[in-house]
Each structure stands twice: as structure tokens, then as C-alpha cells.
N, CA, C and O atoms as a GROMACS GRO file, in nm:
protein
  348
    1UNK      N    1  -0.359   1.357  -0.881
    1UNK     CA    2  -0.471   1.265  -0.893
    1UNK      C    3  -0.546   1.262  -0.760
    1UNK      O    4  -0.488   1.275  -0.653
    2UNK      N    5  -0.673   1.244  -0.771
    2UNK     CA    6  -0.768   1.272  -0.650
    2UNK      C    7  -0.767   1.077  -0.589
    2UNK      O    8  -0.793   0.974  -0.652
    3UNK      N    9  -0.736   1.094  -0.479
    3UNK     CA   10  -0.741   0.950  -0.434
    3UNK      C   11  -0.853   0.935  -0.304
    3UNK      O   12  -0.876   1.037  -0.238
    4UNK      N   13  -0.903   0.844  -0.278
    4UNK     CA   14  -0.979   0.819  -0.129
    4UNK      C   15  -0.893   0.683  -0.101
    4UNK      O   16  -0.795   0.639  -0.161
    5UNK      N   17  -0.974   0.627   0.022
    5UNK     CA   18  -0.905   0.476   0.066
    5UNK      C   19  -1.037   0.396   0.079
    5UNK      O   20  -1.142   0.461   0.077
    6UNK      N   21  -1.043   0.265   0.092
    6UNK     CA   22  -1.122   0.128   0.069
    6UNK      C   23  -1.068   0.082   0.228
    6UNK      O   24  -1.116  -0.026   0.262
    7UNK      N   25  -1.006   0.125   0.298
    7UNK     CA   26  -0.967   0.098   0.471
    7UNK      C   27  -0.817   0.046   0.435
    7UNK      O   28  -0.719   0.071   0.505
    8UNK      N   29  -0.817  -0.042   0.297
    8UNK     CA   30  -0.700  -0.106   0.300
    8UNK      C   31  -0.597  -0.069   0.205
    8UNK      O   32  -0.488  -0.126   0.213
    9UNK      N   33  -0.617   0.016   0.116
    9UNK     CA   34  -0.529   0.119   0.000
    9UNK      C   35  -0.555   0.231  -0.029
    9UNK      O   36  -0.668   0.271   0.001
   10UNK      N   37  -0.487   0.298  -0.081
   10UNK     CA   38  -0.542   0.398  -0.138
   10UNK      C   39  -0.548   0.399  -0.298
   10UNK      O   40  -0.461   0.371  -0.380
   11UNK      N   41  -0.699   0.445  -0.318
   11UNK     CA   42  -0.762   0.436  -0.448
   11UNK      C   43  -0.757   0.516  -0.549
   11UNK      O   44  -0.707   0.624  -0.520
   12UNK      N   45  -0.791   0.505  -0.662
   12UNK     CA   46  -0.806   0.645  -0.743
   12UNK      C   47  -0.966   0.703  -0.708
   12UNK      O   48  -1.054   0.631  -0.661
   13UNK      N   49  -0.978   0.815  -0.735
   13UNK     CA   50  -1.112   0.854  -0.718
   13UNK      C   51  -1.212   0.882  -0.879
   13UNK      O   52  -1.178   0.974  -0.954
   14UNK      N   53  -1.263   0.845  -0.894
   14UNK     CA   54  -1.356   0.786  -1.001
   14UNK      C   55  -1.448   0.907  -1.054
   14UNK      O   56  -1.524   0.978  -0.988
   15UNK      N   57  -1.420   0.911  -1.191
   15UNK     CA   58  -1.494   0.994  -1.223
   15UNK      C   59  -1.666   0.953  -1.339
   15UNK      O   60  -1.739   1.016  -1.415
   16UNK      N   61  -1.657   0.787  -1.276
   16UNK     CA   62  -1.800   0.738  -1.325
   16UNK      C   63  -1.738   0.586  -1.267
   16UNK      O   64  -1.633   0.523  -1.268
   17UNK      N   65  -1.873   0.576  -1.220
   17UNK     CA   66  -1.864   0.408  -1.151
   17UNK      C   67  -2.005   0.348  -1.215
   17UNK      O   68  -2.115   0.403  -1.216
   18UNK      N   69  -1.964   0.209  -1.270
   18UNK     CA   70  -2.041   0.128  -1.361
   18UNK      C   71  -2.019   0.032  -1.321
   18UNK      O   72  -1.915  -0.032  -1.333
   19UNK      N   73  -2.170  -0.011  -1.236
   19UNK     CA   74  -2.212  -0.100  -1.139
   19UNK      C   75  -2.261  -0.241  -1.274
   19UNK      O   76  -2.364  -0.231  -1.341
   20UNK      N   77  -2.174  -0.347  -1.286
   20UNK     CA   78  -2.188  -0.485  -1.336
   20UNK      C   79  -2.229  -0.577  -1.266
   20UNK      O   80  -2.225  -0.693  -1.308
   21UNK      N   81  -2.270  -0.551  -1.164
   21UNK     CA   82  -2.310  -0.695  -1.000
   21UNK      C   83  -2.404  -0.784  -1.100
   21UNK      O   84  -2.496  -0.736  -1.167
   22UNK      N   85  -2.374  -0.887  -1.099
   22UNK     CA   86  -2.438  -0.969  -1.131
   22UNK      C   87  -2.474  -0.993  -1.246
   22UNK      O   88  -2.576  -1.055  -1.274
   23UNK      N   89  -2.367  -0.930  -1.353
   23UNK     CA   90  -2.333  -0.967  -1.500
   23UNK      C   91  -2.247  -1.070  -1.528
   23UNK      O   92  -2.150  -1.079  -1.453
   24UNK      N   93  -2.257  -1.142  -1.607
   24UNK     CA   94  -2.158  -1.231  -1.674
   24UNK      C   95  -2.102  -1.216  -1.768
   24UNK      O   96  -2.159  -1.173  -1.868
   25UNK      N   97  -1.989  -1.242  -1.767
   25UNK     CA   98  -1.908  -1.254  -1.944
   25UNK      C   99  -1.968  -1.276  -2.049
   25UNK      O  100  -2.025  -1.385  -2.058
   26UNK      N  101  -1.973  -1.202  -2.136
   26UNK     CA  102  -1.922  -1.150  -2.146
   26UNK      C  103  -1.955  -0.960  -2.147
   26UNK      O  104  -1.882  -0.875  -2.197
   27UNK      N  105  -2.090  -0.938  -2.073
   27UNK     CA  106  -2.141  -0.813  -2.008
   27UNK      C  107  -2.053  -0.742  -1.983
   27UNK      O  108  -2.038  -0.640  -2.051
   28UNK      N  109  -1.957  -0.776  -1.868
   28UNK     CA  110  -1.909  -0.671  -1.784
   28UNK      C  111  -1.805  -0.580  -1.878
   28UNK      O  112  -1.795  -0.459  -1.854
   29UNK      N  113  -1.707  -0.656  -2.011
   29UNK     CA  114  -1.642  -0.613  -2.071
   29UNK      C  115  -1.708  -0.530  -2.166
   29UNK      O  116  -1.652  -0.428  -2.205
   30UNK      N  117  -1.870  -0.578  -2.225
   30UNK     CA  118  -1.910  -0.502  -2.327
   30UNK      C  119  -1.925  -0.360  -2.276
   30UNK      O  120  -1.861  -0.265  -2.323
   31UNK      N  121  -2.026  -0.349  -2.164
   31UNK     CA  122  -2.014  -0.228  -2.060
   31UNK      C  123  -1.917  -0.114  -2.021
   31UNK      O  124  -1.936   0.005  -1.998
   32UNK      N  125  -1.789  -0.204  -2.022
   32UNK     CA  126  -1.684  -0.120  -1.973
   32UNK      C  127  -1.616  -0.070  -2.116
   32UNK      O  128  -1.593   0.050  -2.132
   33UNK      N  129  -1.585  -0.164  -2.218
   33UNK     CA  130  -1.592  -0.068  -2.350
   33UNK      C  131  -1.654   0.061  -2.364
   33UNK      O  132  -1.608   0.171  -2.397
   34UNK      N  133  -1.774   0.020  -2.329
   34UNK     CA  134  -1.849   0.114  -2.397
   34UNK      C  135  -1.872   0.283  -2.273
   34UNK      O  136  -1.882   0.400  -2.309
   35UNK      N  137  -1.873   0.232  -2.146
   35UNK     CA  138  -1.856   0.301  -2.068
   35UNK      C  139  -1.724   0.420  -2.052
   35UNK      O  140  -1.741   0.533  -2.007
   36UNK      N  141  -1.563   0.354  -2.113
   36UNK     CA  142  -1.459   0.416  -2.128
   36UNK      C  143  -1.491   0.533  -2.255
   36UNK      O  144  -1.418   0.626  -2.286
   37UNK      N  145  -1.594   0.505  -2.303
   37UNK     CA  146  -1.587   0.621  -2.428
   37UNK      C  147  -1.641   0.705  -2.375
   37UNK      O  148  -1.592   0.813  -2.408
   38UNK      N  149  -1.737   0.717  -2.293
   38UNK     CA  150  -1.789   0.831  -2.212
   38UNK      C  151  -1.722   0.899  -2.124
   38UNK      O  152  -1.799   0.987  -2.084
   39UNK      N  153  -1.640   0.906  -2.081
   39UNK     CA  154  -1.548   0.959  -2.036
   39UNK      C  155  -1.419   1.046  -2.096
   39UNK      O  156  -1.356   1.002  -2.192
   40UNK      N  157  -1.388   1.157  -2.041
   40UNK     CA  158  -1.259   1.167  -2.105
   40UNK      C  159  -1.115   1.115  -2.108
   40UNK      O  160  -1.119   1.029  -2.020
   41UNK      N  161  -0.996   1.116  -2.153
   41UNK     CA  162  -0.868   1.093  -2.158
   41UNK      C  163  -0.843   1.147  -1.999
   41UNK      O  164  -0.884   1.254  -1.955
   42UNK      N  165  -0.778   1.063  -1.938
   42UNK     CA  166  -0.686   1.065  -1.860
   42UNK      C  167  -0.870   1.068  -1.678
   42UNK      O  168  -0.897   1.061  -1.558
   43UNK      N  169  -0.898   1.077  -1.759
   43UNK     CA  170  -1.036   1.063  -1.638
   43UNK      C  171  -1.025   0.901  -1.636
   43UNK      O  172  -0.966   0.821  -1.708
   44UNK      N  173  -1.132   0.885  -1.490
   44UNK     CA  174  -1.082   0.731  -1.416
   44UNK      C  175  -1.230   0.681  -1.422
   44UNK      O  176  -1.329   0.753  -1.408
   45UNK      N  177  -1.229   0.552  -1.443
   45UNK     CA  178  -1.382   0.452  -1.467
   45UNK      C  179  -1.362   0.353  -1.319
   45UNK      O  180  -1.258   0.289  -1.314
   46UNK      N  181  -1.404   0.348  -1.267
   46UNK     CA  182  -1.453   0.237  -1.136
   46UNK      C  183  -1.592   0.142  -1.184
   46UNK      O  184  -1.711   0.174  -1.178
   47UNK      N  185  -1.524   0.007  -1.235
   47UNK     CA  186  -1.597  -0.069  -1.237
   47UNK      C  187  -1.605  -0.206  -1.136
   47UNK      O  188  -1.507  -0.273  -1.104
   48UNK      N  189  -1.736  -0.228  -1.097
   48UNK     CA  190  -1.791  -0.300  -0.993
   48UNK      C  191  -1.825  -0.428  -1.042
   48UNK      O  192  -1.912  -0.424  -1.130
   49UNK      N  193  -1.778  -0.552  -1.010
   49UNK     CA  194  -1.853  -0.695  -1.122
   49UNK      C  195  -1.826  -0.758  -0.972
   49UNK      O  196  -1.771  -0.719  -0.869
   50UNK      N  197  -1.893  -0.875  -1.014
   50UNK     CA  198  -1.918  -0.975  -0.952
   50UNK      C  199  -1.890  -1.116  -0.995
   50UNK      O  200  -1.877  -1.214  -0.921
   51UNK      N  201  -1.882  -1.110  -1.123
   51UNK     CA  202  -1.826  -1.214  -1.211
   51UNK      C  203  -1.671  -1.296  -1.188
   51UNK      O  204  -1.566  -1.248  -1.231
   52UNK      N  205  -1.677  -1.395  -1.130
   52UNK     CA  206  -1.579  -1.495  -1.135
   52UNK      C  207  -1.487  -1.464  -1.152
   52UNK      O  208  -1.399  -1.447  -1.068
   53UNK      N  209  -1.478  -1.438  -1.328
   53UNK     CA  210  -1.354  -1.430  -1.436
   53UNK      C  211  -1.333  -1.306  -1.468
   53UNK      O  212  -1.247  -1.291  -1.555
   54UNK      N  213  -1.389  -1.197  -1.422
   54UNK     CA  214  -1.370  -1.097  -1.440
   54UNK      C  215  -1.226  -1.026  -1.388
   54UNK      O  216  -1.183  -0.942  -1.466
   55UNK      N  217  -1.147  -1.047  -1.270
   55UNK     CA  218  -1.037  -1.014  -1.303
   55UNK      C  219  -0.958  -1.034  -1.387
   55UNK      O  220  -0.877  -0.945  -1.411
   56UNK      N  221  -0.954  -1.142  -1.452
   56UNK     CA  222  -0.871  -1.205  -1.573
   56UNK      C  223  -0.877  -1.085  -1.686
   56UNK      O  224  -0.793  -1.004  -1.724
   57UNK      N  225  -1.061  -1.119  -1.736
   57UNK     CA  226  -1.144  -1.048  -1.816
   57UNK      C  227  -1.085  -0.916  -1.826
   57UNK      O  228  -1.034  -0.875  -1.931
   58UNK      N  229  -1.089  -0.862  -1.741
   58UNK     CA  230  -1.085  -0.689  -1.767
   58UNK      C  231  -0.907  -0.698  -1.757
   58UNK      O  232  -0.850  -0.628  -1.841
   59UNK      N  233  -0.851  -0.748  -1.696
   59UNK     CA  234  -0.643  -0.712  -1.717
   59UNK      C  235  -0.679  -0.763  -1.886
   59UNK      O  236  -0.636  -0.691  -1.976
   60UNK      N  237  -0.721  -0.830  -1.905
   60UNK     CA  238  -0.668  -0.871  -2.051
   60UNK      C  239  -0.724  -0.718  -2.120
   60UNK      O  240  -0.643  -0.638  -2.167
   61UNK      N  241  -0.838  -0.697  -2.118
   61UNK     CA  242  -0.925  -0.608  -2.168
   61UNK      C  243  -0.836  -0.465  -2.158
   61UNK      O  244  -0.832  -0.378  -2.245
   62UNK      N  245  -0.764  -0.463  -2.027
   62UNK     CA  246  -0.674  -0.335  -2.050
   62UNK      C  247  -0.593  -0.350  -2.133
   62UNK      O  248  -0.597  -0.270  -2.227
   63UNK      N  249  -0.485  -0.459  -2.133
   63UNK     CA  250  -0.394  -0.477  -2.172
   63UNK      C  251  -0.441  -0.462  -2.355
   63UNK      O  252  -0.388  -0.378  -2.428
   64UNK      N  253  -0.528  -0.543  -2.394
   64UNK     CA  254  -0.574  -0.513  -2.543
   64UNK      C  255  -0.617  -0.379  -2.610
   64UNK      O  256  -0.617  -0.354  -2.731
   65UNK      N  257  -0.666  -0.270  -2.470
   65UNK     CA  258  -0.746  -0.150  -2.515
   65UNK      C  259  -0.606  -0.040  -2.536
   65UNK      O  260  -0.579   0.038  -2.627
   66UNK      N  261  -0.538  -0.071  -2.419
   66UNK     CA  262  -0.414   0.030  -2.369
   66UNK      C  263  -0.471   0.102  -2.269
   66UNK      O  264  -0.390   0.180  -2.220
   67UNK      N  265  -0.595   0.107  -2.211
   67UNK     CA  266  -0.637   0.154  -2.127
   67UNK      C  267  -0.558   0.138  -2.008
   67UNK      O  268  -0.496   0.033  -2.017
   68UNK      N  269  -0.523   0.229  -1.848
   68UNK     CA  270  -0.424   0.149  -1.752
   68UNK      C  271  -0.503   0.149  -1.663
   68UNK      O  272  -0.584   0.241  -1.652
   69UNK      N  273  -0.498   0.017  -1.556
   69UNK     CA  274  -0.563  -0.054  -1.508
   69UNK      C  275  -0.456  -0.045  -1.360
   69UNK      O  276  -0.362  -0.113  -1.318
   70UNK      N  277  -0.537   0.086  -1.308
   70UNK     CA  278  -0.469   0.175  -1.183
   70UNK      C  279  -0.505   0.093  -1.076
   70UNK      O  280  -0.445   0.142  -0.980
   71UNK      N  281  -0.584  -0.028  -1.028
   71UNK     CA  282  -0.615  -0.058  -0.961
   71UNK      C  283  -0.701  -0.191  -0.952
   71UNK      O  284  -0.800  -0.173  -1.023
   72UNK      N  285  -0.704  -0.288  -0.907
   72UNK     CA  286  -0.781  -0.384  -0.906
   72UNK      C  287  -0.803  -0.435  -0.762
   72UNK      O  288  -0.702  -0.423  -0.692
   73UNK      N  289  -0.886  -0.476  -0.715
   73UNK     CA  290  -0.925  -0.560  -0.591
   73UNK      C  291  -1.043  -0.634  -0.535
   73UNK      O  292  -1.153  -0.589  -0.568
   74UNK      N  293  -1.040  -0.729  -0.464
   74UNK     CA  294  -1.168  -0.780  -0.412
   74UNK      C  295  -1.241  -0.812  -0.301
   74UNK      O  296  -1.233  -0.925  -0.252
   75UNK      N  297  -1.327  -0.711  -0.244
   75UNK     CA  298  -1.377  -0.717  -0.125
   75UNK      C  299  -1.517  -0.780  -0.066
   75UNK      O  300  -1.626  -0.722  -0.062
   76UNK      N  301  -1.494  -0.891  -0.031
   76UNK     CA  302  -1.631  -0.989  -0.008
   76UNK      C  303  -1.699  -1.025  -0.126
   76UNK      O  304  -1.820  -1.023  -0.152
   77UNK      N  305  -1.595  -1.060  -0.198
   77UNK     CA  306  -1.661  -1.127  -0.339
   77UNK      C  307  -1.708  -1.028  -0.444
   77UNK      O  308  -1.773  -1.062  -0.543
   78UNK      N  309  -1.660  -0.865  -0.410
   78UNK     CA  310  -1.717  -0.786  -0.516
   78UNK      C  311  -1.589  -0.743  -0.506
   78UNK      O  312  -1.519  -0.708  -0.411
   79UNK      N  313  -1.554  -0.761  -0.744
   79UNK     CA  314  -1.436  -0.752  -0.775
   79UNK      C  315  -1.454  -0.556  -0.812
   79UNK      O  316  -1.557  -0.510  -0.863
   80UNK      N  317  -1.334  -0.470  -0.774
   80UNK     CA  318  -1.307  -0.379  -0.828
   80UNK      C  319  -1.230  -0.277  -0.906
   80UNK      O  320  -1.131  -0.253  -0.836
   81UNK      N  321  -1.222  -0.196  -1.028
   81UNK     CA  322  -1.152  -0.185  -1.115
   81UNK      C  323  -1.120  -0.077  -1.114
   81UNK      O  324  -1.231  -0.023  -1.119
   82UNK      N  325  -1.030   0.021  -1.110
   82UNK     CA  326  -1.016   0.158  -1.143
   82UNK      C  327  -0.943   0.150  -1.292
   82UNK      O  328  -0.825   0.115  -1.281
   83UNK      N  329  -0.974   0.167  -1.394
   83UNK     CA  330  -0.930   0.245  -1.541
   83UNK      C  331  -0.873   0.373  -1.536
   83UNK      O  332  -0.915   0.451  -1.451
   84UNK      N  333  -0.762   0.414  -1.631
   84UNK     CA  334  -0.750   0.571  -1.655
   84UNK      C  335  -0.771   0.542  -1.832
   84UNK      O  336  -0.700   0.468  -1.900
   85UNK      N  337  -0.868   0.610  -1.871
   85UNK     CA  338  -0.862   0.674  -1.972
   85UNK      C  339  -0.774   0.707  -2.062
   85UNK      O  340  -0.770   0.829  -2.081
   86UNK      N  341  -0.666   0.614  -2.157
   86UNK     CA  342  -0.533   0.628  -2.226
   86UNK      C  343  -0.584   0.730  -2.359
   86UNK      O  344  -0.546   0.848  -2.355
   87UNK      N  345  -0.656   0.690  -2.458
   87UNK     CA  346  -0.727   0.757  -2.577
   87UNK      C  347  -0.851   0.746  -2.602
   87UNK      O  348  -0.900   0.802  -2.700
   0.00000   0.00000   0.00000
């Protein structure tokens, strides 16, 4: 797996990043649905929100899709997601 670092982990490296800044719930999830189909199996989604509840939002959202949810974090108030692509 292709990784970079954020200064403070090391990341997955993204093979489409889907910028949500300043979407609300329930946006950022419709987006990232729909964004994971564009992609292939086992390829990685980096999504960007800004939304509050959005960490909650999207673990649940993996957990319901089966999608795996390689990564999560939040740097100066911008939350970030790495996905892998399950089916």
C-alpha cells in the first residue's frame, strides 16, 4: 500500500480526495456514497469535511457499508477520512 505522512502518522495514499468543507449532514455521507462507487475495490477515498458530526457520521457509514475506514483524524478543525474500497 502506497502511504505518505500528515507530520504526525502515516497515511494511506488516496486514490481520489472529495473535498466536503463546509457541508453538513447529511452531504458529506451522500457524497462519500456516491464517491466510493467511483472508484475501484481495494482503491482508497480521502475524504475532507468539516462537519461537527462527521466523525461519528462516516465510522457509522463504514461500519453499515463494510467499507474499512483505514484512517481517521483531525487537524485544525478539518476532519479526515481514508476509505478502502471493500465491494
Amino acid at each position: 500500500m502506497n502511504v505518505e505522512t500528515n507530520g504526525y502518522a502515516v497515511i494511506p495514499r488516496a486514490h481520489r480526495v472529495l473535498d466536503c468543507t463546509d457541508l453538513l449532514c447529511p452531504l458529506p455521507v451522500i457524497h462519500t456514497s456516491r464517491a466510493i462507487r467511483e472508484i475501484e475495490v481495494g482503491q482508497i477515498l480521502h475524504l475532507i469535511a468539516t462537519d461537527p458530526g462527521a466523525p461519528m457520521d462516516m465510522r457509522a457509514w463504514s461500519r453499515m457499508t463494510g467499507n474499512t475506514l483505514l484512517d481517521a483524524h483531525e487537524q485544525d478543525g478539518v476532519y479526515h477520512f481514508y476509505f478502502e474500497r471493500m465491494k
